[in-house]
ROMAR-346190 format. One record per atom (N, C-alpha, C): residue in three letters; atom name; x, y, z. Coordinates in pm, 1 decimal, padded with zeros to 6 digits. Layout:
R   type   atom          u          v          w
R    ala     CA          X          Y          Z
...
This chain:
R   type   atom          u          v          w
R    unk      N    01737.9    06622.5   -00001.6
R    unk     CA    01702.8    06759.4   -00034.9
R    unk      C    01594.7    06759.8   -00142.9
R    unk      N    01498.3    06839.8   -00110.6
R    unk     CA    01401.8    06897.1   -00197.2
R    unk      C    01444.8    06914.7   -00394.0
R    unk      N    01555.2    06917.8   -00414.1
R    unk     CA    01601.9    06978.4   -00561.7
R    unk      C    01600.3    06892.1   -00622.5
R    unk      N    01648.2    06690.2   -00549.0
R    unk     CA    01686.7    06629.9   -00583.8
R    unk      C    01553.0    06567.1   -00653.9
R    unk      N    01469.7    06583.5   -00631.8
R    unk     CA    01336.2    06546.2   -00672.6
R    unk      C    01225.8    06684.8   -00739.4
R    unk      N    01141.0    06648.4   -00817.3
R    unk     CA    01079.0    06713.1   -00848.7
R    unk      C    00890.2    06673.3   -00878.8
R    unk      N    00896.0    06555.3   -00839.6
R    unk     CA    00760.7    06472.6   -00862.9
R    unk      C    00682.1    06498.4   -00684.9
R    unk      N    00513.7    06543.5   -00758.1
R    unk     CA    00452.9    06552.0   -00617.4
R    unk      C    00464.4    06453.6   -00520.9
R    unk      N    00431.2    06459.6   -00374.7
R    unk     CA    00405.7    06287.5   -00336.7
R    unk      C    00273.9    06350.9   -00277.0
R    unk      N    00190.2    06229.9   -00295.0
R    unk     CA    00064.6    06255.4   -00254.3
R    unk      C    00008.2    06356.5   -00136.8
R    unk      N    00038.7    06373.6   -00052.8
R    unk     CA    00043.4    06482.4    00015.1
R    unk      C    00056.8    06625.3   -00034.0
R    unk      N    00151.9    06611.5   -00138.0
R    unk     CA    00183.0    06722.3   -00134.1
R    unk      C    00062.5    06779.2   -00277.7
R    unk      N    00041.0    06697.5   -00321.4
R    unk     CA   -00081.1    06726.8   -00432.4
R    unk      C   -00217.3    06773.4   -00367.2
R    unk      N   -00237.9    06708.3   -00249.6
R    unk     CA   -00369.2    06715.0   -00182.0
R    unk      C   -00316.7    06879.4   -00130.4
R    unk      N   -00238.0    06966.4   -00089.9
R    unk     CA   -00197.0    07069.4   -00068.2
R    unk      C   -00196.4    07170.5   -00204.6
R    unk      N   -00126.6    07114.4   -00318.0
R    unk     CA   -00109.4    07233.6   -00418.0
R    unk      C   -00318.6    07186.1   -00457.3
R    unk      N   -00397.3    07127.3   -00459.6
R    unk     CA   -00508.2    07095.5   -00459.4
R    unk      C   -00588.8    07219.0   -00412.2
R    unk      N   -00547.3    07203.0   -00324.8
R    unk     CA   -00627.2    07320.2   -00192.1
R    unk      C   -00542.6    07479.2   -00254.9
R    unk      N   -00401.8    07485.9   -00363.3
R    unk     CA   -00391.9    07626.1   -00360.6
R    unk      C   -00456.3    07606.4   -00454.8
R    unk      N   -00459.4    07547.6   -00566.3
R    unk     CA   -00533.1    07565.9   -00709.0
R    unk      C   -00681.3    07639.1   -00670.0
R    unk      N   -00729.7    07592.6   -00620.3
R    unk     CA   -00883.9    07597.0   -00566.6
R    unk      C   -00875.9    07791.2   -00525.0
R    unk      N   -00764.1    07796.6   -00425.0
R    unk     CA   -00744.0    07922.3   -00399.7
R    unk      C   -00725.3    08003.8   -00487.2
R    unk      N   -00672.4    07976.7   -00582.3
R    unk     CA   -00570.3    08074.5   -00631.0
R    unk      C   -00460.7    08153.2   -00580.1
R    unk      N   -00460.3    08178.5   -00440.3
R    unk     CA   -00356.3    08196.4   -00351.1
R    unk      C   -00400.8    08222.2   -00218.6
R    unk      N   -00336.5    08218.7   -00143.0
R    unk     CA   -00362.5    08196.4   -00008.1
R    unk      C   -00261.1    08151.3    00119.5
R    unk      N   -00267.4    08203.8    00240.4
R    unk     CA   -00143.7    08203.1    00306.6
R    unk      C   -00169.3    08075.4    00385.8
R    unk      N   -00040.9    08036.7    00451.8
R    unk     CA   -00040.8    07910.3    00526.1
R    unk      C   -00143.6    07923.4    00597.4
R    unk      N   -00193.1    07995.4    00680.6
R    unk     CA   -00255.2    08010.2    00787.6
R    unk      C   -00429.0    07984.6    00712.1
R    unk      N   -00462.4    08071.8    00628.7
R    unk     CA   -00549.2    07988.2    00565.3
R    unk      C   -00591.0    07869.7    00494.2
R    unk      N   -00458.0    07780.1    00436.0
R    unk     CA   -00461.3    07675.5    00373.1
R    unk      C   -00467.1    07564.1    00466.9
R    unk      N   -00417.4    07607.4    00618.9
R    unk     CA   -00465.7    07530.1    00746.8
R    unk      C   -00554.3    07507.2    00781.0
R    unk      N   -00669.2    07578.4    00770.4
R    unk     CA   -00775.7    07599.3    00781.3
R    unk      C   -00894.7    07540.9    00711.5
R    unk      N   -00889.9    07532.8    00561.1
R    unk     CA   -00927.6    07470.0    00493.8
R    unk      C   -00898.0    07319.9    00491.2
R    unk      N   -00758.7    07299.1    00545.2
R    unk     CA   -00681.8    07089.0    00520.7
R    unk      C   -00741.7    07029.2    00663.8
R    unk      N   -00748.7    07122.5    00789.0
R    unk     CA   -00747.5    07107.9    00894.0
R    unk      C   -00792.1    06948.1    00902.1
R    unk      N   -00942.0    07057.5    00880.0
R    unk     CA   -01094.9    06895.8    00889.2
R    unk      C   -01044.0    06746.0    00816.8
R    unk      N   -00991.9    06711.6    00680.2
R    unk     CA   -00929.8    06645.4    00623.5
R    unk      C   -00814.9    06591.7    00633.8
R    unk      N   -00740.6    06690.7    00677.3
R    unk     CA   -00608.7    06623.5    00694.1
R    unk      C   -00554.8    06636.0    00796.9
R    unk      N   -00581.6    06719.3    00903.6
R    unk     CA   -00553.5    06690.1    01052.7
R    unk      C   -00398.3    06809.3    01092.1
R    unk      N   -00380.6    06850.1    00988.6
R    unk     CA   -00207.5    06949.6    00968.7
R    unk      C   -00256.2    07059.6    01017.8
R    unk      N   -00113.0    07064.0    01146.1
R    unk     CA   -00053.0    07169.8    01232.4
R    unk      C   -00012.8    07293.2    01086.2
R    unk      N   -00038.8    07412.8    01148.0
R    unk     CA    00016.3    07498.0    01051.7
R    unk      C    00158.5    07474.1    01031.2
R    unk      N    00242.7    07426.5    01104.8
R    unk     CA    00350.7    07416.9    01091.0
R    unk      C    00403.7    07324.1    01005.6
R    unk      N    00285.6    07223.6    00986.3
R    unk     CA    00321.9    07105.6    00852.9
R    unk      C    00262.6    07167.8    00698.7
R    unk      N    00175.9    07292.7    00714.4
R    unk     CA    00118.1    07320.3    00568.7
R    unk      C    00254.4    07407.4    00566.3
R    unk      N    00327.3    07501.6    00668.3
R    unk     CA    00417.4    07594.6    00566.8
R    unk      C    00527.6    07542.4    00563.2
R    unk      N    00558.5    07407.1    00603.5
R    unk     CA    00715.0    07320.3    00561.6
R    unk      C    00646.3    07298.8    00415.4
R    unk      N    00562.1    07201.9    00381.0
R    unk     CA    00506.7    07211.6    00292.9
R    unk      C    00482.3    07310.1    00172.7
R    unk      N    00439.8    07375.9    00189.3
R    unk     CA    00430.4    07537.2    00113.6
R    unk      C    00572.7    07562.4    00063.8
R    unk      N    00644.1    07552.8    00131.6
R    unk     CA    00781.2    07621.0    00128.7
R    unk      C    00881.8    07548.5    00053.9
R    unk      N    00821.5    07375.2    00042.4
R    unk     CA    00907.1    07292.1    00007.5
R    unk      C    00806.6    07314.0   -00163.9
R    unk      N    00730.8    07309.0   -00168.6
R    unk     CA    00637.0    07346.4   -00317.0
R    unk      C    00666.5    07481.9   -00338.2
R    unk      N    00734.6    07581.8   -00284.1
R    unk     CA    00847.4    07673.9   -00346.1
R    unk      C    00969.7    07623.5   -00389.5
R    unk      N    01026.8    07545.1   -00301.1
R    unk     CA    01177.1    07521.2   -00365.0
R    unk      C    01120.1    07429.0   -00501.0
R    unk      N    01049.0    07374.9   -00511.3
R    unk     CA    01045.9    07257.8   -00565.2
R    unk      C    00975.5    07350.2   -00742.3
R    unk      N    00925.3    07447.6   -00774.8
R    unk     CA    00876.7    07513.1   -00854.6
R    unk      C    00767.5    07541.2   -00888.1
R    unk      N    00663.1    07480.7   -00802.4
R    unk     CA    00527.1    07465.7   -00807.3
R    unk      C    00453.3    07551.5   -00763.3
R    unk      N    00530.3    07616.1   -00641.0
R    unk     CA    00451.2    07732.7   -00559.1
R    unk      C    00487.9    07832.7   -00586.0
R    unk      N    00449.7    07987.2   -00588.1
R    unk     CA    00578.7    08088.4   -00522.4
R    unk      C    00481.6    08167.5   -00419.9
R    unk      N    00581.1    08207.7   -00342.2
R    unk     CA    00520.1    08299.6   -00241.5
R    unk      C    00539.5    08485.2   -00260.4
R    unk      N    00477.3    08540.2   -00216.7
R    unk     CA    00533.8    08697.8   -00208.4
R    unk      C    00456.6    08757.5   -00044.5
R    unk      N    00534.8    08807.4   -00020.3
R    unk     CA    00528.0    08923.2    00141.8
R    unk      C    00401.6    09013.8    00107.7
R    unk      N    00302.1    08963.8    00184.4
R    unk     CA    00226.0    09064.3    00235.1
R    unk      C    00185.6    09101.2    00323.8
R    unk      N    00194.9    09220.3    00360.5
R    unk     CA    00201.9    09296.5    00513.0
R    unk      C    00320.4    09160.0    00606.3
R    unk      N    00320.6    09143.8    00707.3
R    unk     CA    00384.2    09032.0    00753.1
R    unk      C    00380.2    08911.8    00806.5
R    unk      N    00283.7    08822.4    00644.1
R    unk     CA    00266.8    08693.9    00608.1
R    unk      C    00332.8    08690.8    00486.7
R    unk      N    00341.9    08574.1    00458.0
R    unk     CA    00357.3    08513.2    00331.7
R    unk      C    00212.9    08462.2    00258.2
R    unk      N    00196.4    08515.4    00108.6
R    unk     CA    00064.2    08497.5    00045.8
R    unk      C    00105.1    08376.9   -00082.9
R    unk      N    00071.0    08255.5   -00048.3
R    unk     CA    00106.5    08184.4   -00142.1
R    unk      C    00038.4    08139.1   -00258.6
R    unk      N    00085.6    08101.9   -00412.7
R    unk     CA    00018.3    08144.6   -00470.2
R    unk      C    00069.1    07985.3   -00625.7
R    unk      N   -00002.7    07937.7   -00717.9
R    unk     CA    00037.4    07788.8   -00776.7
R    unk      C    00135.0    07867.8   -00865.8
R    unk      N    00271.9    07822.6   -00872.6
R    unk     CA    00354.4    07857.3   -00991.5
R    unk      C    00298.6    07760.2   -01106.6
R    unk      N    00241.0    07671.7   -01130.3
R    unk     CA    00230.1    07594.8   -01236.8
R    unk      C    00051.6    07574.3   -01226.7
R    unk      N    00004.9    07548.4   -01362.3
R    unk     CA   -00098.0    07526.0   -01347.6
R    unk      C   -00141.7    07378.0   -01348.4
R    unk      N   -00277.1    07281.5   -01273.0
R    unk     CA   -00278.9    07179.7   -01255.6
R    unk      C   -00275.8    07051.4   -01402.1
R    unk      N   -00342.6    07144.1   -01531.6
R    unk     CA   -00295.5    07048.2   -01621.3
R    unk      C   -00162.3    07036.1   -01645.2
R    unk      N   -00050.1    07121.9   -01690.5
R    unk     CA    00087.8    07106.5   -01674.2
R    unk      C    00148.0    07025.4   -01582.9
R    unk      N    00128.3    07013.3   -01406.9
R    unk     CA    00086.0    06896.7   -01349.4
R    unk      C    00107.0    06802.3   -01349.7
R    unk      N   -00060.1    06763.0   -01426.4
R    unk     CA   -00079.2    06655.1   -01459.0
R    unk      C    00012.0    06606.5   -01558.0
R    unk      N   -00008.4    06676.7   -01664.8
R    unk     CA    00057.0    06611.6   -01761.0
R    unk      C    00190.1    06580.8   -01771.5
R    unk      N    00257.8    06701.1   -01651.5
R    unk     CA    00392.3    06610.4   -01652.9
R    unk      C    00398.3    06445.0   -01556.1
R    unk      N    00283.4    06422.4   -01524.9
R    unk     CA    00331.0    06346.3   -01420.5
R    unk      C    00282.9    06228.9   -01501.8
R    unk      N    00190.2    06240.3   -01619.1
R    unk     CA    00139.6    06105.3   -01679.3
R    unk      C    00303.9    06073.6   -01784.3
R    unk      N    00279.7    06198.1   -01829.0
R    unk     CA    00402.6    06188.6   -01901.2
R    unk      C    00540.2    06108.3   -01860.5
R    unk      N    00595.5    06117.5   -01758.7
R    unk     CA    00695.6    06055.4   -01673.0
R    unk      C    00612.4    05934.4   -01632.3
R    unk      N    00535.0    05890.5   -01597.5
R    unk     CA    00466.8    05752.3   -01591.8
R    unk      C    00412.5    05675.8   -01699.1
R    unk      N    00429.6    05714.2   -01848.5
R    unk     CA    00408.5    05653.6   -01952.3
R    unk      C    00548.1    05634.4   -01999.0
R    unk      N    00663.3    05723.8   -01978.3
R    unk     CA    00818.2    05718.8   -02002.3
R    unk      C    00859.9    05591.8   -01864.4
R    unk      N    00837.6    05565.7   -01788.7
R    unk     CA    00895.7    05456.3   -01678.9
R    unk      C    00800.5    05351.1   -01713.7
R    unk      N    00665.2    05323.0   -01712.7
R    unk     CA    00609.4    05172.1   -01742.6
R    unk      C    00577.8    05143.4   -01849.5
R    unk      N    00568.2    05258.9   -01958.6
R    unk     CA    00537.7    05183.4   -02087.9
R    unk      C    00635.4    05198.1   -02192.2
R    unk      N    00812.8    05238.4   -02132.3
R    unk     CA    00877.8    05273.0   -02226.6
R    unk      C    00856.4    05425.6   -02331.5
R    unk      N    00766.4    05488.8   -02261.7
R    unk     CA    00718.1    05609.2   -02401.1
R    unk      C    00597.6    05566.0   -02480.7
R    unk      N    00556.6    05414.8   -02478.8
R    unk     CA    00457.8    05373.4   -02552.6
R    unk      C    00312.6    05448.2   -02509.4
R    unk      N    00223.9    05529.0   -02569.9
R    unk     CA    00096.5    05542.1   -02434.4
R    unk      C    00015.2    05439.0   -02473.0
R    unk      N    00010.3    05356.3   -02593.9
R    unk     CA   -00034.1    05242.3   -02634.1
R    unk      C   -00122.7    05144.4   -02536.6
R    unk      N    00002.7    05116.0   -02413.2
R    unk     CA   -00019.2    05028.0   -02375.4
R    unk      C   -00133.5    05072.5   -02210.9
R    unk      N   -00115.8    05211.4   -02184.5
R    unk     CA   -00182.0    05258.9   -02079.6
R    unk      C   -00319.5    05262.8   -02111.6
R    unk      N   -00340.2    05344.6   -02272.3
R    unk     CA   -00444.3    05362.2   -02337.0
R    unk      C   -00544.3    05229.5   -02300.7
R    unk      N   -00467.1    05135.6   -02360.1
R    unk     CA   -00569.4    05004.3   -02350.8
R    unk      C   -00582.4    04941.6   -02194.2
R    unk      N   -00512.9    04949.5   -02111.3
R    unk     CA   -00505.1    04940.2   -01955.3
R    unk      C   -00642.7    05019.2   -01944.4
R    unk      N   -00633.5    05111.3   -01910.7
R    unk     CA   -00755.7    05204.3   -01910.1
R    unk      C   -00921.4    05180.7   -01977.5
R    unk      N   -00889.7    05159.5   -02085.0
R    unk     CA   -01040.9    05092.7   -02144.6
R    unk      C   -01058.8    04987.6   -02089.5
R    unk      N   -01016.8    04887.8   -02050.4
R    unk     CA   -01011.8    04721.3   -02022.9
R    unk      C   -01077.8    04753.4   -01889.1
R    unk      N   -01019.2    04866.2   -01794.3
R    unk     CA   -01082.5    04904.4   -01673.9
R    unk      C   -01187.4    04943.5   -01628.2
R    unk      N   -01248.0    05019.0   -01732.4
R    unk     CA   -01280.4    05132.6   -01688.0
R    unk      C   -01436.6    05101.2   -01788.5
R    unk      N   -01561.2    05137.6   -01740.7
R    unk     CA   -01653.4    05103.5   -01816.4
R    unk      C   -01709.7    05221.2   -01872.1
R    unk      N   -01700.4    05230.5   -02040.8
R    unk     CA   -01705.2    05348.2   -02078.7
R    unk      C   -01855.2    05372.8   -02143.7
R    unk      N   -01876.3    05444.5   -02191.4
R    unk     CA   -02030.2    05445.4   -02198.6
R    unk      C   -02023.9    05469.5   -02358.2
R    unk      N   -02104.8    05460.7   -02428.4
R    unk     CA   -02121.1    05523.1   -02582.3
R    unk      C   -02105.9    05684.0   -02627.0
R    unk      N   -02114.8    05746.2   -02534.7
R    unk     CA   -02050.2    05893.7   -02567.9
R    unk      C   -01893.7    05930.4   -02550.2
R    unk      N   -01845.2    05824.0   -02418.0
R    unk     CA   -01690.2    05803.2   -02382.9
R    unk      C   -01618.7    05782.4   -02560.6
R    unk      N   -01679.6    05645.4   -02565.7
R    unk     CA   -01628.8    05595.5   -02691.1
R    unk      C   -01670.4    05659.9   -02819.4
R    unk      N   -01752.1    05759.0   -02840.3
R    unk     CA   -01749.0    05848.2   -02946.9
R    unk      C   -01642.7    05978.6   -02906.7
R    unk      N   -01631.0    06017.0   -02822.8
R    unk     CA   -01528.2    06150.7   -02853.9
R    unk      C   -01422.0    06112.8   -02777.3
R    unk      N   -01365.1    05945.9   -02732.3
R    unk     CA   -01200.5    05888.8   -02778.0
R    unk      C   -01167.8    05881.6   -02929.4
R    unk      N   -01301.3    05824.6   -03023.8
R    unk     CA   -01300.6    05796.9   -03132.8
R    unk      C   -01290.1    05938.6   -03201.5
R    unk      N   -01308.2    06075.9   -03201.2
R    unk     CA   -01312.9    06174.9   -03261.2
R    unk      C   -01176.1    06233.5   -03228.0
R    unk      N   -01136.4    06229.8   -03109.4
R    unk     CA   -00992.5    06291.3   -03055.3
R    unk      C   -00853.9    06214.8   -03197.7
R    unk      N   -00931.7    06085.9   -03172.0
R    unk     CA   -00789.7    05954.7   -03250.5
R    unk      C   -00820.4    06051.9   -03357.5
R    unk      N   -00951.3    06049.6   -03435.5
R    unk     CA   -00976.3    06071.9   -03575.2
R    unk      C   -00872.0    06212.5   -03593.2
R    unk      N   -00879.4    06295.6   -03530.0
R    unk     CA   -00807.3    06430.2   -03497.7
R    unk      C   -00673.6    06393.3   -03527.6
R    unk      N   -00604.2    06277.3   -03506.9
R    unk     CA   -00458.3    06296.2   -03488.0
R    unk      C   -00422.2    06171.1   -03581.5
R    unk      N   -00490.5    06103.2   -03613.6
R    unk     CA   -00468.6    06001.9   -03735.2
R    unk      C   -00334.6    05996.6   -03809.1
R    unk      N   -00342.9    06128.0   -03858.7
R    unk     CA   -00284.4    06165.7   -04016.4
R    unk      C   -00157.5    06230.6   -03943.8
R    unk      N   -00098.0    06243.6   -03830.7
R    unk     CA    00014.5    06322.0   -03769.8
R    unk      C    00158.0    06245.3   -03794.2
């Protein structure tokens, strides 16, 4: 069951993706838009839809006789719960260790590394 979980699975991000963008919008249009990309029967965007209602992310409301769906949460909240719960399972709570994962990766340029360096400076003293 849907309750028992609460974390996107990729699919289902590439969907609340397409409502964010909307701001709301009914199955029948969000079909429309995934079609080309993702190949989904309307009948897989409003299991979908419906399951990103139970789940707290979506809500829907009746208009005329469709359903107009619409993001219960916004995408940084999201995000951030989802880094959040992935810095709590691999780094223990540490972000320490992601932080430096990430630089080691990732090739940052001299403006990257001036406003990481201004953000830290920001929170230093906390």
């Amino acid at each position: 069951m849907v309750k028992d979980r609460d974390e996107l699975t990729r699919l289902e991000w590439v969907l609340m993706d397409a409502l964010w963008t909307s701001k709301h919008a009914t199955a029948s249009e969000l079909q429309k838009v995934l079609e080309p990309t993702q190949g989904w029967a309307y009948s897989t965007v409003k299991t979908m839809l419906d399951r990103l209602v139970e789940m707290g992310y979506a809500q829907a409301r009746k208009v005329g006789n469709v359903h107009e769906f619409s993001p219960k949460i916004k995408r940084p909240k999201a995000v951030g719960k989802v880094v959040d719960e992935m810095v709590e399972r691999l780094f223990g709570g540490s972000v320490t260790p992601l932080v430096q994962h990430l630089i080691e990766q990732s090739e940052f340029e001299k403006e990257d590394i001036a406003k990481l360096m201004a953000i830290l400076e920001q929170y230093k003293d906390q």
